[in-house]
N, C-alpha and C positions, 0 to 999 in steps of 0.2 A: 073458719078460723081467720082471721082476721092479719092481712100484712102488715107490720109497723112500720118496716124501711126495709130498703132494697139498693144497694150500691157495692161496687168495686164486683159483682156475682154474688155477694151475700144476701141474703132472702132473710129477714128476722121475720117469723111469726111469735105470736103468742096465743095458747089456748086458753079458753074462759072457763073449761072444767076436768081440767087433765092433771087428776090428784091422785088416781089411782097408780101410777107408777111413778111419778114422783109427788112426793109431799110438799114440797117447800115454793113457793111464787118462784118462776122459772120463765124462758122464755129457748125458743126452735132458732138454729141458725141453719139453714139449708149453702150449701155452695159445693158445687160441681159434681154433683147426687148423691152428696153424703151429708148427715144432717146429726147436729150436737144440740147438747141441751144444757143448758147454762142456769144457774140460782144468779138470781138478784146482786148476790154477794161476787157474784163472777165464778165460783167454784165451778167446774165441771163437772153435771151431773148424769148423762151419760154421751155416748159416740166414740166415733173412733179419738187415742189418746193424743195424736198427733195431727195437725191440723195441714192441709196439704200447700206445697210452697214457703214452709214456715221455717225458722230456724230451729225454734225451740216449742215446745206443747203448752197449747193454751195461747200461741200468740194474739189469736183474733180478739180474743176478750180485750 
């Protein structure tokens, strides 16, 4: 799978055939060994709800 960008400890990958658990064009954010999974649109589609160091959830999008 292939890394897009990598900075501040976030890791974005994206996979080229990972429709089986999510459906919709989606993209992997790795940082500090927990890892979410975000739609295009920014919605959160799955990981933990709270993003670590954050004020509020979903800050990193």
């Amino acid at each position: 799978m292939p890394r897009i960008s990598e900075f501040y400890g976030l890791v974005i990958y994206m996979y080229w055939f990972d429709t089986d658990r999510h459906k919709l064009p989606h993209f992997h954010v790795r940082y500090q060994g927990q890892e979410w999974v975000y739609g295009f649109d920014g919605n959160l589609l799955g990981g933990p709800k709270k993003c670590p160091g954050s004020q509020s959830d979903q800050s990193m999008v």
